[in-house]
CHARMM-style PDB file with segment names, atoms N, HN, CA, C and O in Angstrom:
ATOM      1  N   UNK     1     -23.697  -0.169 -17.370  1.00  0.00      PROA
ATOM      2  CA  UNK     1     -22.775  -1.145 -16.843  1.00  0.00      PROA
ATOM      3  C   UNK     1     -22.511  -0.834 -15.370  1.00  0.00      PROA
ATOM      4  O   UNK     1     -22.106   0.317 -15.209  1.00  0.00      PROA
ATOM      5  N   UNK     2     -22.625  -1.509 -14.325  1.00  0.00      PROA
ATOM      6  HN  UNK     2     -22.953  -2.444 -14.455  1.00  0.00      PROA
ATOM      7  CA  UNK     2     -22.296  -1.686 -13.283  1.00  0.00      PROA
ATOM      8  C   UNK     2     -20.867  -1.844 -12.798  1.00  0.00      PROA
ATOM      9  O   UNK     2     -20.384  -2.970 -12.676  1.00  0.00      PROA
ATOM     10  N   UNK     3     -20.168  -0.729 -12.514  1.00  0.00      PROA
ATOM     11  HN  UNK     3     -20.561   0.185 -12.613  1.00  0.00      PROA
ATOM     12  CA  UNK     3     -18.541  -0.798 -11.917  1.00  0.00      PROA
ATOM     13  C   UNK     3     -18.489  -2.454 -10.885  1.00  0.00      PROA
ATOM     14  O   UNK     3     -19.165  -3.317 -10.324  1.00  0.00      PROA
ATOM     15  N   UNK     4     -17.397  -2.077 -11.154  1.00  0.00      PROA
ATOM     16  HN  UNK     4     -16.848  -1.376 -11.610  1.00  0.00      PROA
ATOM     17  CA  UNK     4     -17.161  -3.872 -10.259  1.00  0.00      PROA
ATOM     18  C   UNK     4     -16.435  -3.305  -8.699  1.00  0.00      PROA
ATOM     19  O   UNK     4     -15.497  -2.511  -8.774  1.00  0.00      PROA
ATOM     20  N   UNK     5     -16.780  -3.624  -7.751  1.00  0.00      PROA
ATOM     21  HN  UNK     5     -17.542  -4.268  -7.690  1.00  0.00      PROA
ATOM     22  CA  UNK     5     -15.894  -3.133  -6.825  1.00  0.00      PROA
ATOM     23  C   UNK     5     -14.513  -3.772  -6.574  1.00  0.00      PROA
ATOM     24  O   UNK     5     -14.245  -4.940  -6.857  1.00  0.00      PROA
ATOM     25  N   UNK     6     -13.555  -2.777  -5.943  1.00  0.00      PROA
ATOM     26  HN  UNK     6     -13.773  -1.829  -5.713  1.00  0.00      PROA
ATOM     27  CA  UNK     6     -12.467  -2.578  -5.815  1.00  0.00      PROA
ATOM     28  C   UNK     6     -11.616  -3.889  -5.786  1.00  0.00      PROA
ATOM     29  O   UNK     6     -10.744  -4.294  -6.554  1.00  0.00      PROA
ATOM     30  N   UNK     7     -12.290  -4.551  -4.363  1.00  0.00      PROA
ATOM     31  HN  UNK     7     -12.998  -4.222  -3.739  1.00  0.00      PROA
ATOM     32  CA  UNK     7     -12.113  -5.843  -4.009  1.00  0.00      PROA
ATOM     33  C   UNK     7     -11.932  -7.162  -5.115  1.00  0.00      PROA
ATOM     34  O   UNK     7     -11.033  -8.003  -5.144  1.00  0.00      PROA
ATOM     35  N   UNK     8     -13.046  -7.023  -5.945  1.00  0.00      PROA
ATOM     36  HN  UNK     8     -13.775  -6.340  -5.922  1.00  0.00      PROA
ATOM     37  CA  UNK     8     -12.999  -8.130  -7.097  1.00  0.00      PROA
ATOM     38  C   UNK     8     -12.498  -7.465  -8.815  1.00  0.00      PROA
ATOM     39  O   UNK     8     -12.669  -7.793  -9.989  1.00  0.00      PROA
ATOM     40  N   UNK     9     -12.040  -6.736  -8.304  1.00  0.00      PROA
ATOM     41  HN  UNK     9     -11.901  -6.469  -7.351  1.00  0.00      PROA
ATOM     42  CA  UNK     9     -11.211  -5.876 -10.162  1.00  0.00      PROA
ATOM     43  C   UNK     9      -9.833  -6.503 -10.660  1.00  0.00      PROA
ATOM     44  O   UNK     9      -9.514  -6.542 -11.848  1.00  0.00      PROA
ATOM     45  N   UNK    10      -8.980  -7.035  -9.514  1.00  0.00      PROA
ATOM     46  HN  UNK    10      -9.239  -7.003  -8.548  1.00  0.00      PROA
ATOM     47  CA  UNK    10      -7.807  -8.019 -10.269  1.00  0.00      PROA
ATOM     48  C   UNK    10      -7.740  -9.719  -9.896  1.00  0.00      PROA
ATOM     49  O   UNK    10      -6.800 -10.446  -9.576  1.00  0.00      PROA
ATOM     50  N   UNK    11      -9.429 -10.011 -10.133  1.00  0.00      PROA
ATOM     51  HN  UNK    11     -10.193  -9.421 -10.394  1.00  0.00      PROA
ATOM     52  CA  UNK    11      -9.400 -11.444 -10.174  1.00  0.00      PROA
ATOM     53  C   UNK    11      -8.694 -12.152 -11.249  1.00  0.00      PROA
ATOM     54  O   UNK    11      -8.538 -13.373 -11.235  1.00  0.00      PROA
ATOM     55  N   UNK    12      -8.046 -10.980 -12.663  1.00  0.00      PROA
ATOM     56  HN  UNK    12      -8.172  -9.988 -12.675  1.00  0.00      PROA
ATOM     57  CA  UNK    12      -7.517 -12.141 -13.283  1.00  0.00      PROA
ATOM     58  C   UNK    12      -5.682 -11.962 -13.044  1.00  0.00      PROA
ATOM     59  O   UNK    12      -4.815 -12.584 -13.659  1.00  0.00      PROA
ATOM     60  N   UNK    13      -5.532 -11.188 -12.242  1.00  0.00      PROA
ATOM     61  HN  UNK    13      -6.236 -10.684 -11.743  1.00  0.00      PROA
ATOM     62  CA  UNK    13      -3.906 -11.229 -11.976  1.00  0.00      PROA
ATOM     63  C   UNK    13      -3.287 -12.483 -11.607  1.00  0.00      PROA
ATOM     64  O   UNK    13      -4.011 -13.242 -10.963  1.00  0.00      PROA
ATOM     65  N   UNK    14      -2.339 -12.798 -11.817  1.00  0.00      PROA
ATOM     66  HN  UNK    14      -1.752 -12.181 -12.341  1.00  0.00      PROA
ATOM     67  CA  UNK    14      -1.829 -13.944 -11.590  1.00  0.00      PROA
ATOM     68  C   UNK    14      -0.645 -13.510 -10.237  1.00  0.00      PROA
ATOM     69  O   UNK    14       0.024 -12.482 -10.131  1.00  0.00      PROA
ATOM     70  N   UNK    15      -0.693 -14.437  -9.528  1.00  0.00      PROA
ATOM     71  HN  UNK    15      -1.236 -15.272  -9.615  1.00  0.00      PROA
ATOM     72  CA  UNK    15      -0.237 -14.304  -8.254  1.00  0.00      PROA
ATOM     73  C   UNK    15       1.764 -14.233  -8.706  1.00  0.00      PROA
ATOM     74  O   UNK    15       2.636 -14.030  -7.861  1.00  0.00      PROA
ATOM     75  N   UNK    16       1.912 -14.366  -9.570  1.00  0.00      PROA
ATOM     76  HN  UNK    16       1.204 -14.531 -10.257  1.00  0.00      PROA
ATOM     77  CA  UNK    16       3.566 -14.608 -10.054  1.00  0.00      PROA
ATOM     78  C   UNK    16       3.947 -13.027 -10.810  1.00  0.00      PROA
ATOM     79  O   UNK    16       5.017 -12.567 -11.209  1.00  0.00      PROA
ATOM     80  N   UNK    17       2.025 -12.258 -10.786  1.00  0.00      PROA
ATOM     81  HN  UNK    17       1.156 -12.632 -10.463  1.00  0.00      PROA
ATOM     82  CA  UNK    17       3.127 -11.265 -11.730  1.00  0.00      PROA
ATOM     83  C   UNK    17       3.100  -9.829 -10.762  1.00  0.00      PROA
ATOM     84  O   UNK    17       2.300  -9.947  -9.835  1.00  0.00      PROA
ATOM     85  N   UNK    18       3.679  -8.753 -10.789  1.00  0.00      PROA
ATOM     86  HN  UNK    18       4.330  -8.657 -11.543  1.00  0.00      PROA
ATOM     87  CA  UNK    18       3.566  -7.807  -9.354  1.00  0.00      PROA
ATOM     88  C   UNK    18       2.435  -6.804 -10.118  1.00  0.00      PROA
ATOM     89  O   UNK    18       2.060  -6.955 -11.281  1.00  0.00      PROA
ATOM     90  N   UNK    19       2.108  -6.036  -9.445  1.00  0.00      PROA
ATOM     91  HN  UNK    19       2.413  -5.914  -8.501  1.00  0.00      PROA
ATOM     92  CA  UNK    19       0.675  -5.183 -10.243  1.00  0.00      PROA
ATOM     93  C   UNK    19       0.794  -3.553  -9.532  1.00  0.00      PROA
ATOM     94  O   UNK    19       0.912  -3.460  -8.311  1.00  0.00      PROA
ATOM     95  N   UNK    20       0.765  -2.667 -10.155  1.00  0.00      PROA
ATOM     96  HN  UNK    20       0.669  -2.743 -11.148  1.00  0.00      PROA
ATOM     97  CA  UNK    20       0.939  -1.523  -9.024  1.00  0.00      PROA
ATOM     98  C   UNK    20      -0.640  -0.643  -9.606  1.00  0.00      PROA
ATOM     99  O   UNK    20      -0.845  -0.072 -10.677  1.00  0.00      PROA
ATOM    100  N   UNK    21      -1.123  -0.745  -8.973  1.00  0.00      PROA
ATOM    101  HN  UNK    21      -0.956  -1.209  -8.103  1.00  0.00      PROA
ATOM    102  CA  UNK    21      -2.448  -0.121  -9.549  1.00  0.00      PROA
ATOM    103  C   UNK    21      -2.504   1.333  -9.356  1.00  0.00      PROA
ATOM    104  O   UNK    21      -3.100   1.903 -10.271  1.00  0.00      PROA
ATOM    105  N   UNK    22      -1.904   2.349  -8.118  1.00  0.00      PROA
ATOM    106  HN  UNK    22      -1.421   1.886  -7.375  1.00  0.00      PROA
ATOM    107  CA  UNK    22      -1.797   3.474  -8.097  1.00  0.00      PROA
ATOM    108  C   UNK    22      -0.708   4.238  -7.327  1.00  0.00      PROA
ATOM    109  O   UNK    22      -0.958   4.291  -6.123  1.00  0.00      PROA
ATOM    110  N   UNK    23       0.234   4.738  -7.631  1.00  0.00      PROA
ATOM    111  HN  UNK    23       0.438   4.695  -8.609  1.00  0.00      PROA
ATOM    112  CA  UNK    23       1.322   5.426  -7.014  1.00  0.00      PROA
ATOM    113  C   UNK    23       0.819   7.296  -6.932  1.00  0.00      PROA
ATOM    114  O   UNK    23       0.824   8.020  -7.928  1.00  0.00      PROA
ATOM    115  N   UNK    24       0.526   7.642  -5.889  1.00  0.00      PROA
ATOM    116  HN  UNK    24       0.522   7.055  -5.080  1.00  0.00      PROA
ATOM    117  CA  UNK    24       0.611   8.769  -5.874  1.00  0.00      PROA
ATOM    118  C   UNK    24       1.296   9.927  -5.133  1.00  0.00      PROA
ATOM    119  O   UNK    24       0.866   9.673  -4.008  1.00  0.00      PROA
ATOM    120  N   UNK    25       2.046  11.003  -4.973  1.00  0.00      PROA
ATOM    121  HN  UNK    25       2.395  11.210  -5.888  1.00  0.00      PROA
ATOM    122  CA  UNK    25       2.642  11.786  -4.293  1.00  0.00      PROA
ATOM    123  C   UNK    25       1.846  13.384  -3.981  1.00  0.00      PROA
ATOM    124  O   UNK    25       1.232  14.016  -4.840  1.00  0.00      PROA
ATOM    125  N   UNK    26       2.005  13.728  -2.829  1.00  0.00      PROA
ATOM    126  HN  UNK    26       2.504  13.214  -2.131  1.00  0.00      PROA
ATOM    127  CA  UNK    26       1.497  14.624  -2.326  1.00  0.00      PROA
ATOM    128  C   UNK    26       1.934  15.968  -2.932  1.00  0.00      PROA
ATOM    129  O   UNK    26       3.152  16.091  -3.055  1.00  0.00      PROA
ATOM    130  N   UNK    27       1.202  16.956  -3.318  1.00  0.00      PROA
ATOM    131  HN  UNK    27       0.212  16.857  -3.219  1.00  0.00      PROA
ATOM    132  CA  UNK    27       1.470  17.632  -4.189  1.00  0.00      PROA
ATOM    133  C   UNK    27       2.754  18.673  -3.890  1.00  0.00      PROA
ATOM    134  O   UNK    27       3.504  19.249  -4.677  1.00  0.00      PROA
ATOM    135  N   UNK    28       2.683  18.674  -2.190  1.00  0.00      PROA
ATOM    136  HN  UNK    28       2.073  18.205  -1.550  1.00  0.00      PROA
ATOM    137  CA  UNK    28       4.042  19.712  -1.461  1.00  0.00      PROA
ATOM    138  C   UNK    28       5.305  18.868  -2.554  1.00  0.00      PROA
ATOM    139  O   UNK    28       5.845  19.536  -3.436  1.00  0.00      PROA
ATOM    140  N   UNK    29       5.571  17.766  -2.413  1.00  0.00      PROA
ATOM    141  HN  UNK    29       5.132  17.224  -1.696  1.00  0.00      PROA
ATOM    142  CA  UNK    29       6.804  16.859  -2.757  1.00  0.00      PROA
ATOM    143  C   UNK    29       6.427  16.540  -4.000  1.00  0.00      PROA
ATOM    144  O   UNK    29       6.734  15.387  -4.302  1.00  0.00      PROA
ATOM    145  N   UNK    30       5.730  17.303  -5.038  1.00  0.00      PROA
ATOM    146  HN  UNK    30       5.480  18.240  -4.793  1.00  0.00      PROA
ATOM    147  CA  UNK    30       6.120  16.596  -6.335  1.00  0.00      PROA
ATOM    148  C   UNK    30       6.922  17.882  -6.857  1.00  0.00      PROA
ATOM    149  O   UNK    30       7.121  18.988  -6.353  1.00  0.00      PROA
ATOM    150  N   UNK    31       7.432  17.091  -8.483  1.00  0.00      PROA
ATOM    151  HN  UNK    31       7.271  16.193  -8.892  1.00  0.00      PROA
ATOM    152  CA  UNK    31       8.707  17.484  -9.100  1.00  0.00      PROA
ATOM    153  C   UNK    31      10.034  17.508  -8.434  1.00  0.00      PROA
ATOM    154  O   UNK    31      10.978  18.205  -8.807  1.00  0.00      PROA
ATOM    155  N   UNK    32      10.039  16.365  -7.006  1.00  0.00      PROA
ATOM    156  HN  UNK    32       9.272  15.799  -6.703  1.00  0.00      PROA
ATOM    157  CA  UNK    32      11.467  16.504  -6.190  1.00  0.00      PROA
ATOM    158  C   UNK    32      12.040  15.289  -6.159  1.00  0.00      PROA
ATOM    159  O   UNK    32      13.042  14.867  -5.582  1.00  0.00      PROA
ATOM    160  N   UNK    33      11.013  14.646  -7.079  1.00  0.00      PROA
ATOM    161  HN  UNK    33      10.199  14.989  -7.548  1.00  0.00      PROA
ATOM    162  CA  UNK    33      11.878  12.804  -7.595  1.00  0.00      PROA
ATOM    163  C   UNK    33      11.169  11.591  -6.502  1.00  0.00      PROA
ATOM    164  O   UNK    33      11.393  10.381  -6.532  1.00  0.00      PROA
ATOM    165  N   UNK    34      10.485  12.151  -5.789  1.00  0.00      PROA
ATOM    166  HN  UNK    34      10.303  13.134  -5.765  1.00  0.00      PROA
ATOM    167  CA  UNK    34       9.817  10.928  -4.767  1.00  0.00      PROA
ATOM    168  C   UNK    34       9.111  10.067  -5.810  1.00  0.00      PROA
ATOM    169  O   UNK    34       9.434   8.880  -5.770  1.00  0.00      PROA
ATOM    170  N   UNK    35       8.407  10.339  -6.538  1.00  0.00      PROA
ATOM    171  HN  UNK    35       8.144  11.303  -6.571  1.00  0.00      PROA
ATOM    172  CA  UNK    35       7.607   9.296  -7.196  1.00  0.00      PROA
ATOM    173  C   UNK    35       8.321   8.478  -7.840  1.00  0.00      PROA
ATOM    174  O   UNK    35       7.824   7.352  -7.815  1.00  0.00      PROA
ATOM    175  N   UNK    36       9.752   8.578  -8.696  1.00  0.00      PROA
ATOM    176  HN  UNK    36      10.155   9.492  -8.716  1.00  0.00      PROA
ATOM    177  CA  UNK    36      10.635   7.975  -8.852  1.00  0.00      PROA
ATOM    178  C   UNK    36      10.971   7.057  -7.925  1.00  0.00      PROA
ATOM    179  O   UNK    36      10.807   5.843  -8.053  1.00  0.00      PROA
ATOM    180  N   UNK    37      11.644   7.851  -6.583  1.00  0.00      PROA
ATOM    181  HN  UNK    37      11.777   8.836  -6.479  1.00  0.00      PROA
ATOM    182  CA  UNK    37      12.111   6.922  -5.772  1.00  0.00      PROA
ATOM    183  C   UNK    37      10.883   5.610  -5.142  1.00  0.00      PROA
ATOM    184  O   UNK    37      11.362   4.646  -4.546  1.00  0.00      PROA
ATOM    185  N   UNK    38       9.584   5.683  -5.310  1.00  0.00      PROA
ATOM    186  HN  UNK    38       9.194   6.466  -5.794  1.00  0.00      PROA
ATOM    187  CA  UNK    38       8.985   4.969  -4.344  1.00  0.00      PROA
ATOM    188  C   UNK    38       8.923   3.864  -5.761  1.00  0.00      PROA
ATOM    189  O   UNK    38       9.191   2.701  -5.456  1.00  0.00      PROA
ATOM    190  N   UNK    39       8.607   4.100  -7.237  1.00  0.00      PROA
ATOM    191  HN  UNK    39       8.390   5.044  -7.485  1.00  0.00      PROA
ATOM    192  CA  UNK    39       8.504   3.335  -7.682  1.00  0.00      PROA
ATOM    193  C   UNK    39      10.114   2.573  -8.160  1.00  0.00      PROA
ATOM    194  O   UNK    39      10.166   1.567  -8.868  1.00  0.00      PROA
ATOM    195  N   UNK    40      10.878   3.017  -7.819  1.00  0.00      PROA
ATOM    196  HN  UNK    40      10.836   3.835  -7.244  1.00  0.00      PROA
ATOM    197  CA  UNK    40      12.475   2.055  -7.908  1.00  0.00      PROA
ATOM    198  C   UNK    40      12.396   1.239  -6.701  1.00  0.00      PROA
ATOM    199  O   UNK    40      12.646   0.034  -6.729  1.00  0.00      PROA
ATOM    200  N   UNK    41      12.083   1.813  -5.726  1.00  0.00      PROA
ATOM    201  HN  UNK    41      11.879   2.791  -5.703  1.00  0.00      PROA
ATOM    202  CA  UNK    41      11.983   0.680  -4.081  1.00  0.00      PROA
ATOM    203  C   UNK    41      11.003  -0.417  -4.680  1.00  0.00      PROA
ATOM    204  O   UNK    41      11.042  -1.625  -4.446  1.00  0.00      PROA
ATOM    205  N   UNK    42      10.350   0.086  -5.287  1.00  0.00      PROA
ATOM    206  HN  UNK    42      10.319   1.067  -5.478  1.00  0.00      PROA
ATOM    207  CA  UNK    42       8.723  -0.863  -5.377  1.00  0.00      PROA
ATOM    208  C   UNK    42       9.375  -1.847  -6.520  1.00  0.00      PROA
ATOM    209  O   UNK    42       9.200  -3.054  -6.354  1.00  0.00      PROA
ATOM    210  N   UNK    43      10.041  -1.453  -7.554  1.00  0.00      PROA
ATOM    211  HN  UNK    43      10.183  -0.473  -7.689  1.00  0.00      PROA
ATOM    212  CA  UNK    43      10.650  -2.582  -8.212  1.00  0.00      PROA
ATOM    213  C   UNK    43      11.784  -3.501  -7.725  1.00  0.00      PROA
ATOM    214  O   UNK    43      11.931  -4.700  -7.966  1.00  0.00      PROA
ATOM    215  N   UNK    44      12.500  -2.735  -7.037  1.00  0.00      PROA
ATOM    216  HN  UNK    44      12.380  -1.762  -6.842  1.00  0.00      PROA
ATOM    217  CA  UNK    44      13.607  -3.535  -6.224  1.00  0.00      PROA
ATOM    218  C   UNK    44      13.082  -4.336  -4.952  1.00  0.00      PROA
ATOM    219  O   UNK    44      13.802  -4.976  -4.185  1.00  0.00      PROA
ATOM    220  N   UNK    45      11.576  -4.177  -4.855  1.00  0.00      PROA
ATOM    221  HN  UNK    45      10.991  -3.657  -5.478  1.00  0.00      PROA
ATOM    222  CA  UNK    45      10.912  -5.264  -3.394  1.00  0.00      PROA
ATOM    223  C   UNK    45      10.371  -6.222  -4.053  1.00  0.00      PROA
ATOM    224  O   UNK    45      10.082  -7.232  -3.412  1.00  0.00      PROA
ATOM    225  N   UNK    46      10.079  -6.183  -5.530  1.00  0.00      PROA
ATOM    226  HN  UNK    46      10.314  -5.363  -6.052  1.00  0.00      PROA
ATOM    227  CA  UNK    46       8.991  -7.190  -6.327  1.00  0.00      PROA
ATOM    228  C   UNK    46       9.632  -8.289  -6.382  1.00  0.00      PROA
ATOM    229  O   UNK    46      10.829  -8.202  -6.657  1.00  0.00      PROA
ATOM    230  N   UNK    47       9.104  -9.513  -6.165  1.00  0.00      PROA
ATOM    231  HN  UNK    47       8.132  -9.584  -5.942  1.00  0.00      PROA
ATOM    232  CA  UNK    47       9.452 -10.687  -6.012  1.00  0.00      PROA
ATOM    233  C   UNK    47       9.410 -11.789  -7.365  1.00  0.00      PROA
ATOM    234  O   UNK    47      10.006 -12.844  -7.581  1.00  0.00      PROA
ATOM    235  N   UNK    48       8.516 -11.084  -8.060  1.00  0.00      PROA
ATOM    236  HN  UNK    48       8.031 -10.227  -7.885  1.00  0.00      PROA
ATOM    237  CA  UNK    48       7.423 -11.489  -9.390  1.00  0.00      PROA
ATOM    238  C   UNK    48       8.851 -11.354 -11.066  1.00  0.00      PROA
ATOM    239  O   UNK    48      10.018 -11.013 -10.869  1.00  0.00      PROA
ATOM    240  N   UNK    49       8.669 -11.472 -11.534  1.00  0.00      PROA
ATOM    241  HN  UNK    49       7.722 -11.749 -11.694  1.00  0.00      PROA
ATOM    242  CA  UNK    49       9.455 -11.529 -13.066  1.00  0.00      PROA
ATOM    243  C   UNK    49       9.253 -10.176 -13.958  1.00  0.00      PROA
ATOM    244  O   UNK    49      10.114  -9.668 -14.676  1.00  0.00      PROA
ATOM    245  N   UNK    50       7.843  -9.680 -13.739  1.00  0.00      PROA
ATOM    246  HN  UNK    50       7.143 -10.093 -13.156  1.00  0.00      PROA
ATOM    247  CA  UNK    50       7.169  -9.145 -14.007  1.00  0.00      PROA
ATOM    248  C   UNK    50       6.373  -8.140 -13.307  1.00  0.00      PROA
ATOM    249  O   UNK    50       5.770  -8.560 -12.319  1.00  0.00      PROA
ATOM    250  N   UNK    51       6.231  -6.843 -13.617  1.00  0.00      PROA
ATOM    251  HN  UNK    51       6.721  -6.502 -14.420  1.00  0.00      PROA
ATOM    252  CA  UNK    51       5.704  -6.013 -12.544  1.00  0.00      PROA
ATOM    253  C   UNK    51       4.857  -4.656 -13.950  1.00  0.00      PROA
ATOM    254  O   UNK    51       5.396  -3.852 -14.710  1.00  0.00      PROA
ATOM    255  N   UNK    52       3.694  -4.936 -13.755  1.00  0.00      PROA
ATOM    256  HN  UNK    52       3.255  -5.590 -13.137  1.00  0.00      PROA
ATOM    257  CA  UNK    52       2.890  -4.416 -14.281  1.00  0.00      PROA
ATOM    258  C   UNK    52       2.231  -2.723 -13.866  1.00  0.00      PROA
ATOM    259  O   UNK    52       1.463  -2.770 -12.906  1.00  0.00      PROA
ATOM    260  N   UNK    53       2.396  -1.604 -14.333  1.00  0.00      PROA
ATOM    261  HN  UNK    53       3.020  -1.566 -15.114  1.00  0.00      PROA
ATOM    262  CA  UNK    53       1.949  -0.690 -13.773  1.00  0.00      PROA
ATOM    263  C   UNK    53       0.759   0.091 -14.665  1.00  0.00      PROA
ATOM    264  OT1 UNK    53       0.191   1.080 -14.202  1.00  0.00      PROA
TER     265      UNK     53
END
């Protein structure tokens, strides 16, 4: 099977729903709650009903 590139992998998302495909934190700052905090900002910016991770 041939991977699909990056570009064409959420052709079936729907533009109404939010999608977070990868959150990651640098390893100095993990276990200090950043990944928390970026994904609470990231829900409190979503515009969508729905926010898929």
């Amino acid at each position: 099977m041939t991977p699909v590139p990056a570009d064409q992998r959420n052709h079936r998302l729907r533009p109404e729903q939010g999608f977070i495909t990868m959150l990651t934190v640098a390893p100095t700052t993990r276990r200090q709650g950043v990944g928390a905090r970026l994904l609470k900002a990231t829900e409190a910016a979503c515009t969508s009903s729905k926010l898929f991770t």
